[in-house]
N, C-alpha and C positions, 0 to 999 in steps of 0.2 A: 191790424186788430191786436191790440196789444194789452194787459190788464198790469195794474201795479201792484206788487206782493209783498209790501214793506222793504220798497225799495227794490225789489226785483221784478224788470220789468219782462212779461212772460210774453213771447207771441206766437198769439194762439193762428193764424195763419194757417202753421201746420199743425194737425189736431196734435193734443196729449191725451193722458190719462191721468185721471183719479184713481186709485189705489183704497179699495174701500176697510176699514178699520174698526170692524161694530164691537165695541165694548159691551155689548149688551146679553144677556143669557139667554134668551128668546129670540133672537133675528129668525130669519126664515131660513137661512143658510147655516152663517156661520154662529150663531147664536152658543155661548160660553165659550168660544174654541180659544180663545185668548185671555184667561184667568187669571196669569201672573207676569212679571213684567220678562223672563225669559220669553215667552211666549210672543209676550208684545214685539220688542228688537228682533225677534226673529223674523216673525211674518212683515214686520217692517222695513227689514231691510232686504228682505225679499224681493217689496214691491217694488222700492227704490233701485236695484241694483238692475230688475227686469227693467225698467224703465218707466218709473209713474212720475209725470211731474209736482202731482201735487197728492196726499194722502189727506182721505176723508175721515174720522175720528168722529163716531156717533157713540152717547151713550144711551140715545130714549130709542128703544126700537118703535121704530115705526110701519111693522107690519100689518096686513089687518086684523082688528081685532087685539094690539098688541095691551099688553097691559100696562093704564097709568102710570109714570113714579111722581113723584116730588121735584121740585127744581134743585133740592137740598143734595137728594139721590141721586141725581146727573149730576151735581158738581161732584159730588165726592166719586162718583164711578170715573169723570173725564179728566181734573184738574191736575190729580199726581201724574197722569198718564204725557198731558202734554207737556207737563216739567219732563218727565224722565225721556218720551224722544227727542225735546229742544237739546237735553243734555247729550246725549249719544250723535244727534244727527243734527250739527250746529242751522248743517243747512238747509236743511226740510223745508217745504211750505207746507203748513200744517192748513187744513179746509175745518168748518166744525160745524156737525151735522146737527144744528138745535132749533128748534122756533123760539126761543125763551134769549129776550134783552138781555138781561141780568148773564145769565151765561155766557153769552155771544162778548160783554164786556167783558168777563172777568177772563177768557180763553185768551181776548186779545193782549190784553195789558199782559199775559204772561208768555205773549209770544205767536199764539195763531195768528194765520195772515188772513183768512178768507172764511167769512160767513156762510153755510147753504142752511137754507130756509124753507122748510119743507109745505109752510105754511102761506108764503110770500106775504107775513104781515097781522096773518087773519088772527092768528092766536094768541099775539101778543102786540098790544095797540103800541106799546114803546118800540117794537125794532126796530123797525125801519133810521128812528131815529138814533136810536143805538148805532147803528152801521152807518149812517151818516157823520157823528160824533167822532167814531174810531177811526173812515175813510176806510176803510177795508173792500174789496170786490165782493158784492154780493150775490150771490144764487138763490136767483127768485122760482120757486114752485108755481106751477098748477095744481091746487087740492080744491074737492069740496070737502068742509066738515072737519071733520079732525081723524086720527088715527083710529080710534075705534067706531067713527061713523061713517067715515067715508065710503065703505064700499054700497050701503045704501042711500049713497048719492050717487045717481051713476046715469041721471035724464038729463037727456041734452034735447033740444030741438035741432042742434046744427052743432057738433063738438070742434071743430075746427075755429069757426067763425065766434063760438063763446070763449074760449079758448084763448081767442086774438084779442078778442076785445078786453076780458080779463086782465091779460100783460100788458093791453096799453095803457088802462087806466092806471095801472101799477107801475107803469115806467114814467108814468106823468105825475105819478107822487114823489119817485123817487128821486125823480130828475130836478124836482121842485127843493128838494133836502139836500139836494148837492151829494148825491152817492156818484160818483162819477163810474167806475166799474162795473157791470151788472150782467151777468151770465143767467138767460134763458132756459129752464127745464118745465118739458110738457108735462114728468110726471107719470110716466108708466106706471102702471097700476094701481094708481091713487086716483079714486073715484072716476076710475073708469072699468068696465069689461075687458072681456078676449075681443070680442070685437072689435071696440072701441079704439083698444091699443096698438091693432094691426093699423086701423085704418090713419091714426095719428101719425103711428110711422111710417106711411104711405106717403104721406099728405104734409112730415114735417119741414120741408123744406122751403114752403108757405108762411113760414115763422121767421124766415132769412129778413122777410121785410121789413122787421122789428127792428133791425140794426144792432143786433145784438149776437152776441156768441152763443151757441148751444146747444149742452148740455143732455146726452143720451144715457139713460142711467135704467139699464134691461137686463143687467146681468142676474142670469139663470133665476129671472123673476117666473112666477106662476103663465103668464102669454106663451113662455115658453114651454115651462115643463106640461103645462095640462094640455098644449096643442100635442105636444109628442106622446101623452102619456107614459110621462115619464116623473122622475123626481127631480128637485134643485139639485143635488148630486148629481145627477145624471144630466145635468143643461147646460153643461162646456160648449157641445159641438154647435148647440142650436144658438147661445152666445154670441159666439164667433161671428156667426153666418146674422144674426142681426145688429150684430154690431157695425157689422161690414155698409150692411142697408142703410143703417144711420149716417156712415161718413158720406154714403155716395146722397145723401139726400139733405146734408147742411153739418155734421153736428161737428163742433171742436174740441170736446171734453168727453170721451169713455169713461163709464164712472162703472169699476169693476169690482170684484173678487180676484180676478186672476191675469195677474199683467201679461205675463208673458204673449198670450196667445191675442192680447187686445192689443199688443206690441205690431205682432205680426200683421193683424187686420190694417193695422196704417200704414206697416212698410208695402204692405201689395196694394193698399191701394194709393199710395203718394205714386209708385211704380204705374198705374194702368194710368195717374194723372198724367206722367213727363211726357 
């Protein structure tokens, strides 16, 4: 199981990590921590050096409730950014966290390898074709709605089963476009509950049958911190411990904040595989 990354070909076999990189002043986490481009090389080659294979680069936060910007205000928040780590870190695989065509090309043509789509499609009727154009791996979501509607979307009669059906129809568009690469994400906290979310990651490894790789993306998300009563600061440990849940139930991509310790969860458990 292999994905092509402009010419490097990754295999995801054994899982990796995503290395999360939010440009944006409002995240739920890390929201402004990374303001100037010191900031930026540090926390990047952080991720890099703990071991992320591929670094995620969002400029729209996509929390709930997050607010608007412009397509104008993601390029100028993302586009210096991924000149200046292609400059520093020749060999990066750059991921870029946008639903919006237009960006997703203009990221690539300067270098980014891999699309994630938070939207898989819905918010923007050109991607798909966009990522098919460019040929890049895409990262297709599960969302209802958009960012500031989704959390009152959150009725399923069956979340599993809508879920499946969702991705297949979407992988029968995609397939049709000739995207050849296409990495699976259920979507944690995107228009679903605390329930909801447990039960997804119960029951993800029902998504194996898609034939596709993927993608767990829980870090010190709200399932966590409001199960502990706790804060996103405070959801390292809970992290770790459903990260772990993820690999042992399918997934090949940790999409974190904090590599180190997403590091570890694959060295123990490639160890409990041998």
């Amino acid at each position: 199981m292999t994905i092509n990354c402009r010419g490097n070909l990754i295999d995801l076999t054994s899982p990796k990590i995503m290395g999360i990189l939010n440009l944006t002043p409002d995240s739920f986490y890390d929201g402004g921590r990374y303001k100037n481009e010191e900031d930026i090389l540090r926390q990047t080659e952080k991720m890099l050096t703990e071991g992320a294979t591929f670094i995620d680069v969002g400029a729209y936060s996509s929390r709930p409730g997050a607010k608007h910007i412009s397509e104008d205000e993601e390029m100028k928040r993302l586009l210096p950014v991924i000149e200046i780590l292609l400059k520093e870190f020749p060999e990066i695989i750059l991921s870029i966290d946008t639903f919006r065509g237009e960006v997703a090309k203009k990221s690539v043509k300067i270098g980014a390898a891999i699309i994630n789509d938070i939207s898989g499609g819905n918010l923007d009727e050109r991607m798909m074709e966009t990522v098919a154009e460019l040929q890049v791996p895409y990262i297709l979501m599960h969302m209802k709605g958009n960012p500031q509607t989704m959390q009152q979307n959150t009725e399923y009669q069956n979340l599993l089963q809508e879920i499946t059906y969702y991705f297949s129809e979407k992988l029968n568009k995609v397939r049709e476009l000739g995207i050849n690469d296409v990495i699976l994400d259920p979507g944690f906290g995107f228009s679903k509950n605390n329930k909801q979310n447990f039960s997804l990651l119960r029951e993800m490894k029902f998504l194996k049958q898609l034939d596709c790789p993927l993608l767990a993306g829980v870090s010190r998300k709200s399932m966590i911190y409001k199960t502990l009563e706790t804060t996103a600061e405070n959801a390292l440990n809970g992290t770790s411990v459903l990260n772990t849940v993820a690999l042992l139930n399918g997934a090949s991509i940790l999409r974190v904040h904090d590599v180190k310790p997403a590091k570890e969860c694959i060295t123990l458990f490639q160890q409990l595989n041998n």
